[in-house]
Every structure is written in structure tokens, then in C-alpha cells.
C-alpha positions, 0 to 999 in steps of 0.5 A: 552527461548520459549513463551508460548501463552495462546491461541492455535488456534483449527484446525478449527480456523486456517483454519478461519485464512487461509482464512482470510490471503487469503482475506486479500491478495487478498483485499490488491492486489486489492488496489494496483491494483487500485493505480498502474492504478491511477499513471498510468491514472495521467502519462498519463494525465499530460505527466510526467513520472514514477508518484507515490503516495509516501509512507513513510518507518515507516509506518505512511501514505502517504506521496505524489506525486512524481516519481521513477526517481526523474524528478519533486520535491516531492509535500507533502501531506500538498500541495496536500490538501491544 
């Protein structure tokens, strides 16, 4: 059983869509970017290694600060914006 849309996109308006996918991706590498140098720059700052921002696997935000090999407990986002 195959889905009929009721809208298909002229050529031209997927080639509106490709370069919005190419700046959506190039917006999203950016803000990754950005993450991975703050993680960094707070490594370096506090001498604990490995530092990330801790997101959650449903997709619902951030969830806060921890690190990959699980040296230092997990401080929750309701601690951090207290």
C-alpha cells in the first residue's frame, strides 16, 4: 500500500529544499562545533577530563554535565540552573 501526498514538490522547489538541507547542515555543524570547543575550554578550565554537555536519547533537551568515562556523577540541569 503506497502513500499518495497531495503535494509534489516542483524541480524547482526541491532544489529550494537541497540547499536548505545544505544550510541546515552546515548551521547544525557549526553549533556542534561551538559545543565541542566549550566542553573542551571547560576541561581545560576545571582539569576534568573528558567534560560534555549531556544530552537525552528522547530528544527532549539537555539533560547536563557529565563526562564519557563517568569520572565525576552526572550534575542535572535543575542543579546547574539553580
Amino acid at each position: 500500500m503506497n502513500k499518495t501526498y497531495k503535494i509534489k514538490p516542483t524541480r524547482k522547489q526541491l532544489a529550494t529544499l537541497k540547499k536548505g538541507w545544505k544550510l541546515f547542515q552546515a548551521i547544525n555543524d557549526t553549533y556542534y562545533e561551538s559545543i565541542s570547543d566549550l566542553e573542551g575550554k571547560l576541561s581545560k578550565e576545571t582539569g576534568i577530563e573528558e567534560i560534555e554537555f549531556i544530552h537525552d536519547n528522547m530528544c527532549m533537551g539537555w539533560s547536563g554535565i557529565g563526562n564519557g568515562t563517568r569520572t565525576i556523577r552526572l550534575f542535572q540541569r535543575s542543579e546547574l540552573e539553580k
